[in-house]
N, C-alpha and C positions, 0 to 999 in steps of 0.2 A: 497413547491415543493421538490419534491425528486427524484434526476436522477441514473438512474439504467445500467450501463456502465460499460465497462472493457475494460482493452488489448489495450488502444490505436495503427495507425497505424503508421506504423516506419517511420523514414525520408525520406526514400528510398522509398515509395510512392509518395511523391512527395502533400502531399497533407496540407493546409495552415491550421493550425487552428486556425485562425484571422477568419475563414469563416464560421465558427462552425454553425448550425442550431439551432434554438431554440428548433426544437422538439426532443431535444434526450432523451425525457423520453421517457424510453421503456422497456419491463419486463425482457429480459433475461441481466442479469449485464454484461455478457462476451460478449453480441453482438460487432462486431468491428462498431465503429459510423459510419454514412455519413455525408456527410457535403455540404452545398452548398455558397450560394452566398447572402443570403437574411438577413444576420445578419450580421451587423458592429460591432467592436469593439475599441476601444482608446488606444489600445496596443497589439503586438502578446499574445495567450496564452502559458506560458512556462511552466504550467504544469495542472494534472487535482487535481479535492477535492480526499482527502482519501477514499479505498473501505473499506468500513466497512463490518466486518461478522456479519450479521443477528443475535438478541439477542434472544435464547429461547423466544419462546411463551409466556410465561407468564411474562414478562416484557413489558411493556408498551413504546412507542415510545419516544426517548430524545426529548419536547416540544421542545427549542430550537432552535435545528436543524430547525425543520419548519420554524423558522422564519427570517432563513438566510439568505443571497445576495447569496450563495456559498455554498451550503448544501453536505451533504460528498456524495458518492455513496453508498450504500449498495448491499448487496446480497440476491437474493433469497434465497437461501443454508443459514440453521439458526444454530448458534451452538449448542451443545447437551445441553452443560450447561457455567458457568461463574459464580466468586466467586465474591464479592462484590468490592475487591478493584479494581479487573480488569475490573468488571462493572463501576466505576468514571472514570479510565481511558479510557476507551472505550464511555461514555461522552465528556470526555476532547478532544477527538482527532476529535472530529465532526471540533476543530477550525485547526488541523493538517496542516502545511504548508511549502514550501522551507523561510527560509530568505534572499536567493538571487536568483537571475537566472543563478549563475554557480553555482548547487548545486552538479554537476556531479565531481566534480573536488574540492570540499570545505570537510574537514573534519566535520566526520557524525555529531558531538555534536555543530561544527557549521553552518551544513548545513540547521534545521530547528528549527521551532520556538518553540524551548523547554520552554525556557526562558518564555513562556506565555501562558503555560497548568498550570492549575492549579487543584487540588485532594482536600480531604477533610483533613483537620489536622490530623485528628486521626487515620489513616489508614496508614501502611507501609507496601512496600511490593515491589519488585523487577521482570522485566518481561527481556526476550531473543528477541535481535535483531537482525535482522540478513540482512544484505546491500549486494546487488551487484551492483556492477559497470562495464557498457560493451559500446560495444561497434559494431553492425552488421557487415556482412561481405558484401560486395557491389554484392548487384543482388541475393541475399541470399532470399529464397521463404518466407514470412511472414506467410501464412495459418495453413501451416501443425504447427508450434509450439504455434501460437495462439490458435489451436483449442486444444492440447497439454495443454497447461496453463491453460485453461479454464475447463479442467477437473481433472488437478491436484489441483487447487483450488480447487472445490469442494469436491473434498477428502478431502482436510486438513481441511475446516471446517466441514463436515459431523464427523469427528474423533477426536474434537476437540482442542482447544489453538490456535488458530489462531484470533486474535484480529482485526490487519488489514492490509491491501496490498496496499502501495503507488508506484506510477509508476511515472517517469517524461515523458518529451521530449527529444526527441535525440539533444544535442549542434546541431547547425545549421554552427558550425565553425569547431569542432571538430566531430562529431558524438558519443560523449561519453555520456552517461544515467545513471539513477542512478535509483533504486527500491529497496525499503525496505516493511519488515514484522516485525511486534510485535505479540510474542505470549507470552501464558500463562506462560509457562516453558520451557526450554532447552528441556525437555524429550519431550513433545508436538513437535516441531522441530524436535529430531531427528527421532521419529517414522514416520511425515511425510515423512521424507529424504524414508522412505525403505517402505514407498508404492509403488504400482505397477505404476499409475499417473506419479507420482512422477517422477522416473527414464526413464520411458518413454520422459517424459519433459525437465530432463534433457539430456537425452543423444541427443534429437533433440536443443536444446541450445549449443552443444559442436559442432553442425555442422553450427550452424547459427552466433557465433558470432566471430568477430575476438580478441576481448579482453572481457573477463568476469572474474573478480575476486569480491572474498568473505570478507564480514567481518563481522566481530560478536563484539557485544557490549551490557551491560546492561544498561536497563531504571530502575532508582532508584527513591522511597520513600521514604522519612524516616518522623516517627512522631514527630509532631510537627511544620513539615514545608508543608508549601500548596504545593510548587514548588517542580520539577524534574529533576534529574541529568544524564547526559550519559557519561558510561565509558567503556571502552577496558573491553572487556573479557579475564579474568584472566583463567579461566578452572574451573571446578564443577559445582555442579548445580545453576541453576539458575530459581526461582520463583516456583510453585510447581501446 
């Protein structure tokens, strides 16, 4: 099964998702979900699987994935291309996940489950992350910037480096959220920054949130080791 989603909706809708529908497969990934009453769960959900960017054509589907409880989302929108180590890591992240439920408020290297991605030994190689943490403004419209996101996305992968886009849930104590992106390189990043999408989206997020701050950090490789490291961005480039 492969569920095809985006942009979950904000707290400030009002809406449970303990009550999620089972039918949310559905083709456009940025559709905003529905949800009803007809599906029980044994715990609220406090966040969704990773959106993955769609792999060029000519790569073949991660089997895996298929055969998960919890399978990532993907995109319609397929990237132009992808270098091999970033294709392992773009595998690895099908398992992508918070390691708590305050992950809004937990520093990023221990916010998720790095610690058990695992790459191939002989591959090294460094990618650009890039974190925001917000926070809505109360009675703030939802539409106009979801539908904003959902086209700035697909610019960043149509042009691309963009690997993949995690979104949580808003704290239900605090209203604070957390969303992160890996991409190929810094430069991949900043080009998206000064697309047209792009700033459109932002400057509708500078009206919608009451707290939104940035943070940037690198995903590291190195050879010889399966596992994965995250650290503060120091400045220069990053991954290529």
């Amino acid at each position: 099964m492969t569920l095809t989603l985006a942009y979950p909706p904000d707290q400030s809708t009002g809406i449970d998702l303990s009550d999620a529908n089972e039918s949310l497969s559905v083709n456009d990934p940025h559709q905003i979900p529905t949800f009803s009453s007809t599906l029980e769960f044994d715990a609220p959900v406090l966040y969704l699987p990773p959106l993955l960017s769609s792999l060029p054509e000519k790569y073949p589907t991660h089997q895996d994935s298929l055969k998960s409880q919890f399978p990532p989302l993907v995109t319609e929108t397929r990237l132009p291309d992808i270098d091999p180590a970033s294709l392992s890591l773009h595998k690895a992240l099908h398992h992508f996940k918070p390691s708590n439920s305050n992950y809004a408020d937990t520093p990023y290297d221990n916010a998720f489950n790095w610690s058990e991605l695992r790459l191939p030994e002989n591959e090294e190689r460094e990618w650009y992350c890039v974190v925001f943490r917000s926070r809505r403004k109360t009675g703030s419209d939802n539409m106009p910037l979801y539908a904003a996101d959902k086209l700035a996305h697909e610019e960043a992968i149509r042009n691309g480096g963009l690997i993949m886009y995690w979104y949580g849930i808003p704290n239900q104590e605090t209203g604070m959220n957390l969303a992160t992106c890996i991409w190929q390189s810094r430069k991949h990043a900043m080009a998206a920054n000064s697309r047209p999408l792009h700033i459109k989206a932002m400057r509708l997020a500078a009206e919608s949130y009451e707290i939104y701050t940035l943070e940037r950090h690198v995903l590291r490789k190195v050879q010889g080791d399966s596992s994965v490291t995250i650290e503060p961005f120091q400045g220069g480039e990053v991954g290529w």
